[in-house]
N, C-alpha and C positions, 0 to 999 in steps of 0.2 A: 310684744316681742320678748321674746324667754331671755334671751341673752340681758337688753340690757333690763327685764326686772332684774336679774341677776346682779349690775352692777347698783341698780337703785337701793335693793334693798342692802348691800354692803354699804354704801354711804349712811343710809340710814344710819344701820350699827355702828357705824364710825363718830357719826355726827352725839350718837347715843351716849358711847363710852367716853365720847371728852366731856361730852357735858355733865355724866355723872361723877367722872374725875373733878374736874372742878368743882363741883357740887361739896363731893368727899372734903376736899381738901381748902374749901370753905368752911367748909362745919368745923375742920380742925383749926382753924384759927380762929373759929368763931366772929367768923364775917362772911359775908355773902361778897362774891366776885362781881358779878353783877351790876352792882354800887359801884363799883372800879372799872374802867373800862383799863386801864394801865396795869393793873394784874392781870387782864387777860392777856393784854399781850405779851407782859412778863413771863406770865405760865405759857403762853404758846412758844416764845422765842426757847423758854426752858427745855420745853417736851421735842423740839427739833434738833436744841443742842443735844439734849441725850439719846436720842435715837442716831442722831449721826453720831455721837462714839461708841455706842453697841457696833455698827454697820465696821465703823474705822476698824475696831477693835476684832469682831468675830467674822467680818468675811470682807474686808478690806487690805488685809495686811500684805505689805512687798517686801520684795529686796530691792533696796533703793540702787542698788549699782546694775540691775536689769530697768527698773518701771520707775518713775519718776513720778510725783503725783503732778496733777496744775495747781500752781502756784496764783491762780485767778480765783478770784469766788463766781466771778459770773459768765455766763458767755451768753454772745448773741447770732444767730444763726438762718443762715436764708438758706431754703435749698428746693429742688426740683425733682420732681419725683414722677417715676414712669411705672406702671403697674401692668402687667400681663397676665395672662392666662391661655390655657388649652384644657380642652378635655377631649376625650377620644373613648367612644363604647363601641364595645367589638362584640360579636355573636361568634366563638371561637367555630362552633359546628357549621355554621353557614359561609366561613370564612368570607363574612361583611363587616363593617366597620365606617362608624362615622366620626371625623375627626370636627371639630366645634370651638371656634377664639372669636372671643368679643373684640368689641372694640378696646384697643388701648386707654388707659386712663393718662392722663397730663395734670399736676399738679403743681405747685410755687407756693411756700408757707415760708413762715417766718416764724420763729421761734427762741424760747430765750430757756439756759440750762443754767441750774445749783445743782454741783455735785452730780447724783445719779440720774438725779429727774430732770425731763426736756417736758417744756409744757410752750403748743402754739397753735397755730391754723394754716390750713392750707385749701390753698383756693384753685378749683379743679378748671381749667383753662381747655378743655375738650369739651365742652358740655355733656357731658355723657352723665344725664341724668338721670337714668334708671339704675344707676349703683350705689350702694352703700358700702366703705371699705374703712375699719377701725382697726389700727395697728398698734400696739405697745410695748415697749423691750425696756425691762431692767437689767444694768450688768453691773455686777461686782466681780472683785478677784477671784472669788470662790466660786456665786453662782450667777446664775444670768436665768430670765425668765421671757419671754415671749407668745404674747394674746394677738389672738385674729378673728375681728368679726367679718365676712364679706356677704354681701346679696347682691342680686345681679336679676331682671326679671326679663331684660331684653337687649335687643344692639350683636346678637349672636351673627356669626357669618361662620356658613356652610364653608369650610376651606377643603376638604377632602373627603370623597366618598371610598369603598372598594368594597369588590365584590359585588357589585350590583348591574343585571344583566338585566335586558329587554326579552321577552317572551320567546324571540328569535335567538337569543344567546349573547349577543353582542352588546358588548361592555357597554353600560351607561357611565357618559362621559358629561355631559350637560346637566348643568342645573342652575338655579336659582340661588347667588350669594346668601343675599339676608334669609335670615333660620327666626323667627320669634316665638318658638314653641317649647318654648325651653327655659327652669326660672331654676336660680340654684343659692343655695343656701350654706357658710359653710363656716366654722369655729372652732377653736383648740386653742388648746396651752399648752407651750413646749417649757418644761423647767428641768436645768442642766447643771451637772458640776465638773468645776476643771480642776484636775489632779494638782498640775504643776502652778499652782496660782500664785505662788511669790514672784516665779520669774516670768512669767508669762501673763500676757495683760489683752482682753475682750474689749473692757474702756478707750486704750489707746487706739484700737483699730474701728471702733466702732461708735465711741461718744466722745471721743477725742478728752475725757476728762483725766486721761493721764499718756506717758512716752514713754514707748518703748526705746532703751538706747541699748539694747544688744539683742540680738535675734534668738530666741523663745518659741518652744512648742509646749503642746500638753495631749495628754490623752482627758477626752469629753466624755462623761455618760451620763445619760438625758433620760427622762420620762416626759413619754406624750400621748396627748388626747384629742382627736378630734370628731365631730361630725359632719359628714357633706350629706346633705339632700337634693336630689336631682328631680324636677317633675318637667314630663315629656311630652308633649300632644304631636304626634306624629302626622297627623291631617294637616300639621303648614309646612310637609315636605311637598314636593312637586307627587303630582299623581303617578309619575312613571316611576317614580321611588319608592313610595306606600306600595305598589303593588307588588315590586319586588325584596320589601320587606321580609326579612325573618322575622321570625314571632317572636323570637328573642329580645329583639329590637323595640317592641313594642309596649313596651313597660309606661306606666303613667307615673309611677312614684318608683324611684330608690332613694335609701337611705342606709348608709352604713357609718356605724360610730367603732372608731379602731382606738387602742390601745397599746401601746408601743413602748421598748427599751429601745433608745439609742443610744450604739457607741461608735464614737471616731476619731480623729485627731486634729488639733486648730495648729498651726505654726503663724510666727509673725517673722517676716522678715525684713532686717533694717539694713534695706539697699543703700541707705547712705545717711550723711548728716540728715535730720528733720526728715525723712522719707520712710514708708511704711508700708508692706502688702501683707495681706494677711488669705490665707484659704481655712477654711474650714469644711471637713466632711464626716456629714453623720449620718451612714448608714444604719435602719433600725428594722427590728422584725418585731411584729406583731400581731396581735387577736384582734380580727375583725368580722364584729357580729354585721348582718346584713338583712336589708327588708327589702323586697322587688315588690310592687302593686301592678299585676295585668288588669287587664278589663274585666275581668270574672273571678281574679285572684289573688290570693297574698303570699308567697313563699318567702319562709323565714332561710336564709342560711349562714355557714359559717366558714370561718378561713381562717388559716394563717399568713400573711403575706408581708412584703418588702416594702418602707418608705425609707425616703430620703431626702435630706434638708443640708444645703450648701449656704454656703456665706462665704463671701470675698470681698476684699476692699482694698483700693491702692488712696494714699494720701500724701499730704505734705503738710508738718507741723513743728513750728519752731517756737510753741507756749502759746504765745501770745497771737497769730494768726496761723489757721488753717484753711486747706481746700482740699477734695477727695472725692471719692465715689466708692460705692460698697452696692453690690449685690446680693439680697435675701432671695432664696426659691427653695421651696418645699413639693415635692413631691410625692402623691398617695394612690396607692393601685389596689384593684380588687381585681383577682382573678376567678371563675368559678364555670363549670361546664355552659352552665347555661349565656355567663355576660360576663365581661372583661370589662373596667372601666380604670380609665389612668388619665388622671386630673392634676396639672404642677401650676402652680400662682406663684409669684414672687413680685418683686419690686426691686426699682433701679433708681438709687438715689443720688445725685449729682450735689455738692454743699462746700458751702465757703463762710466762713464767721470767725469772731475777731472776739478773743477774752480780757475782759476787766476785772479794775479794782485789785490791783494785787495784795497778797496776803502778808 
């Protein structure tokens, strides 16, 4: 899998660069670390104090009479998590269209937060075992980052057809729920920065690692990437459906990787003591190359087209415990003579945790 060599071989170099740090700075004292196990944890307790006062320092920083940091070092966190999906290909010239949603995902993890980083497991309670779904958000006052791997190769349901008639003329109405001819592939990195970051706070609404106490907007501009891959075997639609098929429709591979500016606005608002909603919208336009594979061919094309990524979250948080819910959904479309395709995933997280150890 490309993705995670992707992240294998970063660990590597990670694992690489401490060890030749330490190395370095062994030699400088003219002892090996190695022979100590208590300097390493020295040097590692070191090397995370000082990256957490870069982070404090260059893209941490508040107005304390808006954002409030947590006054916890640790937190502990359960939460429930609901994951969806659509996708929808259209043959604009044949005005047909197949609309396509899996089965819902159900998960319940358990997870423990320092500072920016949440690290835990979540155990998927639907059995929907033909999916893979990896999610990751950092957010600082400045900037915030967000990684998505999904796959998905089966569990698809037919939920709407259009445009598709019987040889006689008359609308095709019936069909066959379960779709398994369908396997999709899909990743990006969205990285963002927020104008008004002293008074306005992503954390509070979103990792609960700080509070907003007066209501705060910003204006967002984002750079993002992603790729979806689509492969189609249209021989597990019903027969009366193949037949009235456009050709369009009939693609075995798409693949388009976009590249995208988004800009929009986050507002937080602090409905009351310890309570918090938050919307964000970032609409973004961008260059998206495209690959279609028919049975005989390959046409390469190109676009410019509209996505868009929402986030919202209502909470309650008084320091030391919290409970809330926030909504992630991304949406991505190709338009183009020959196929239309508009694809939106997100996640509905439901969470309640409780912070220690005060500072």
């Amino acid at each position: 899998m490309q993705w995670t060599g992707y992240i294998y071989r970063t660990a590597l170099l990670l694992v690489a660069f401490i060890t030749f740090t330490i190395n370095v700075t062994a030699q400088d004292n003219h002892k090996w670390y190695f022979e100590y196990p208590e300097k390493i944890v020295g040097f590692t307790q070191h090397s995370i104090d000082k990256t957490s006062h870069l982070i404090d320092k260059y893209l941490d920083q508040k107005d304390s009479l808006y954002v409030v940091p947590n006054r916890y070092k640790l937190t502990l966190m359960a939460q429930y998590t609901n994951s969806y999906e659509y996708y929808r290909f259209a043959a604009p010239q044949s005005r047909q269209s197949i609309t396509l949603t899996p089965e819902n995902s159900d998960k319940i993890g358990l997870y423990i937060g320092w500072k920016w980083i949440f690290l835990g497991w979540a155990f998927d309670i639907s059995e929907n075992r033909a999916k893979t779904d990896w999610n990751f958000s950092f957010y600082t006052s400045k900037i915030g980052v967000d990684l998505f791997y999904r796959k998905r190769s089966d569990g698809f349901r037919l939920s709407k057809i259009d445009g598709f008639t019987y040889s006689d003329g008359k609308e095709i109405t019936s069909h066959s729920n379960r779709f398994d001819g369908i396997s999709i592939a899909q990743k990006g990195i969205n990285v963002y920065y927020i104008f008004n970051n002293k008074r306005f706070s992503y954390p509070a609404a979103y990792s609960q690692t700080t509070t907003q106490r007066i209501s705060s907007g910003s204006f967002i501009l984002g750079i993002n990437y992603s790729e979806q891959s689509f492969r189609m075997d249209h021989t597990f639609f019903d027969p009366h459906i193949q037949s009235a098929m456009s050709e369009s429709l009939k693609f075995h591979y798409a693949e388009y990787k976009d590249f995208s500016i988004n800009f929009g606005y986050t507002y937080n608002w602090v409905i009351g003591k310890n309570y918090l909603a938050n919307i964000s919208l970032t609409p973004g336009i961008g260059y998206k190359g495209t690959s279609l594979r028919f049975e005989t061919e390959k046409d390469l094309l190109e676009n410019i087209n509209f996505d868009f990524i929402t986030r919202a979250a209502l909470l309650y948080n008084n320091s030391r415990y919290f409970i809330g819910a926030s909504v992630i959904s991304h949406t991505y479309s190709y338009r183009k003579r020959e196929l239309s395709i508009i694809n939106s995933f997100g996640t509905i997280n439901i969470y309640a945790g409780i912070n220690l150890f005060k500072k």
